[in-house]
C-alpha positions as a printed NumPy array, in Angstrom:
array([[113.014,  35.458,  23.327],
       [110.18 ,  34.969,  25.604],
       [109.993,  35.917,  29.392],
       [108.679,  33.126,  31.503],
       [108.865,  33.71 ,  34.998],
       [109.339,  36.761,  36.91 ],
       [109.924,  37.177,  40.588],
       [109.614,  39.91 ,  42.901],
       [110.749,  40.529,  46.301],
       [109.774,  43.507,  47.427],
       [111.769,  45.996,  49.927],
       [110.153,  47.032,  53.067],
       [111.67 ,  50.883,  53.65 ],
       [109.12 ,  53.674,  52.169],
       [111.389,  56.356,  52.319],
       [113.424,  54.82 ,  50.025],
       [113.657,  55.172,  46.234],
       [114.365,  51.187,  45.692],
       [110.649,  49.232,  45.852],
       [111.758,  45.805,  44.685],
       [114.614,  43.508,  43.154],
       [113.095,  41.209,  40.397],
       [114.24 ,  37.906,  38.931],
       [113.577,  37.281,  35.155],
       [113.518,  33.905,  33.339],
       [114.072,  33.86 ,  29.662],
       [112.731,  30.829,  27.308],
       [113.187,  28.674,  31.076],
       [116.987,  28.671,  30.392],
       [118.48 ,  31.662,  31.391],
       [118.048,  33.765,  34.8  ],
       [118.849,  37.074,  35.403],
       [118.984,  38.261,  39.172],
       [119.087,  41.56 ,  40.66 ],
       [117.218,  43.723,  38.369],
       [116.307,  47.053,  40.593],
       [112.128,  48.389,  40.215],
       [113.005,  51.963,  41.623],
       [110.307,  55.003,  42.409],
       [111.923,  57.944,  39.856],
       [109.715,  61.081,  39.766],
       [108.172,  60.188,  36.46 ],
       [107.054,  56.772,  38.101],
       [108.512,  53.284,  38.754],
       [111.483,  51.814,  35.946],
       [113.791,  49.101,  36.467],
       [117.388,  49.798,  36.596],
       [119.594,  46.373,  35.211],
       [121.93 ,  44.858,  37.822],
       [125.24 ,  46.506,  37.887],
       [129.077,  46.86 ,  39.445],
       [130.931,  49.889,  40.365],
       [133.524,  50.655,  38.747],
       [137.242,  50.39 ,  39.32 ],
       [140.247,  51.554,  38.549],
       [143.807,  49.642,  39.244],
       [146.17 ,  51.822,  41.894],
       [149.566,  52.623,  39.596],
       [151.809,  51.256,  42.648],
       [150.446,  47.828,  43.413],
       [147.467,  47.387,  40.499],
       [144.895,  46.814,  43.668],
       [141.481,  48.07 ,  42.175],
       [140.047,  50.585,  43.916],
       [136.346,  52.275,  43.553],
       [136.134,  55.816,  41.529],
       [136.703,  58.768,  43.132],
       [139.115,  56.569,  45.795],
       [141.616,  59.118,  47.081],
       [143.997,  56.457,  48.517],
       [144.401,  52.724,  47.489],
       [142.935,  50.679,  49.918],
       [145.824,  48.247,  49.952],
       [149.452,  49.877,  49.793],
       [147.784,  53.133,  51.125],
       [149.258,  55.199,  48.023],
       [147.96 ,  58.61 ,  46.698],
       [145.543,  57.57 ,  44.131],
       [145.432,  60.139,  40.72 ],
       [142.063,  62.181,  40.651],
       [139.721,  61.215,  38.004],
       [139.372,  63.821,  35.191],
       [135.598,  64.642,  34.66 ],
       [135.066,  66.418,  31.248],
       [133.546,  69.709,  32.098],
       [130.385,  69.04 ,  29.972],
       [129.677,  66.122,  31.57 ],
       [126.803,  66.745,  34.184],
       [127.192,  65.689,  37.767],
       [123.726,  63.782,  37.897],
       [125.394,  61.704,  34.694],
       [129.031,  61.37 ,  36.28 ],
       [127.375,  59.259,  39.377],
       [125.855,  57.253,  36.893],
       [129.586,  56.333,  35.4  ],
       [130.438,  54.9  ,  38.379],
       [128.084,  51.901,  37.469],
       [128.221,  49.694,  35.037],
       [125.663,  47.417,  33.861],
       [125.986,  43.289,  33.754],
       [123.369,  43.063,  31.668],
       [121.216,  44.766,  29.713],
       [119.054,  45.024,  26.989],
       [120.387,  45.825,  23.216],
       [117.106,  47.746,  21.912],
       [114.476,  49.696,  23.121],
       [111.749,  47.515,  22.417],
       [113.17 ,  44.716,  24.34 ],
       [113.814,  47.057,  27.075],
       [110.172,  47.953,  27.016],
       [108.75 ,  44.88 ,  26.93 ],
       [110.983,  43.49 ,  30.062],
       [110.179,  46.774,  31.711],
       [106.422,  45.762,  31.074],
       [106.656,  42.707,  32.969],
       [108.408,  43.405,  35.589],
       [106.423,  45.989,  36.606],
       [102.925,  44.115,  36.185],
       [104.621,  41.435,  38.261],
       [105.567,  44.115,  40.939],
       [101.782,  45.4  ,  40.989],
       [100.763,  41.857,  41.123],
       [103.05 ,  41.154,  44.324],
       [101.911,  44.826,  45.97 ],
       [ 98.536,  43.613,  45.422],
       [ 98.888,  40.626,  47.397],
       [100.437,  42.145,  50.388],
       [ 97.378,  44.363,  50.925],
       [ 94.642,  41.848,  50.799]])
């Protein structure tokens, strides 16, 4: 699978960790939208587009966001979520998300990683000239 077209739009706000949202083409059949280039302290990654994550109120089955502590349409007392004790806090935030698409191995991820971010230097680099 080949990547043939990459866009970037970039995001204006520089105190913000969010830099761009690219669009990838694969094999000029298949798009996928959304995918994040965010500043991390080790440098920029991309981050695959993604939902949050919800959970059906036991009164009326409404879904409701994680963490919800009443459902947002019969105005019951929703449950509280039962976080393992080994799980870390930085990793429970992350559950909240789940991805719509990703890549299944690392290489793959690596070389869509690759692109995108030479396309995002590519579309900084026009903005300064």
């Amino acid at each position: 699978m080949e990547i043939t077209e990459v866009r970037i739009v970039l995001k204006d706000s520089p105190d913000k960790k969010l830099r761009a949202y690219a669009t990838v083409t694969f094999d000029n059949v298949f798009v996928v939208r959304n995918i994040k280039v965010i500043e991390g302290s080790t440098g920029l990654f991309i981050a695959m587009p993604s939902r949050k994550v919800k959970h059906p109120c036991p009164k009326c089955s409404f879904k409701n966001e994680l963490r919800s502590k009443y459902c947002n349409q019969c105005g019951t007392v929703l449950p509280a979520e039962v976080i393992p004790q080994h799980v870390e806090e930085s990793s429970s935030s992350q559950s909240e998300h789940k991805d719509i698409a990703h890549p299944i191995t690392q290489s793959f991820r690596e070389y869509l990683q690759k692109r995108v971010l030479e396309a995002y230097e590519q579309e900084k680099g026009k903005i300064k000239i």
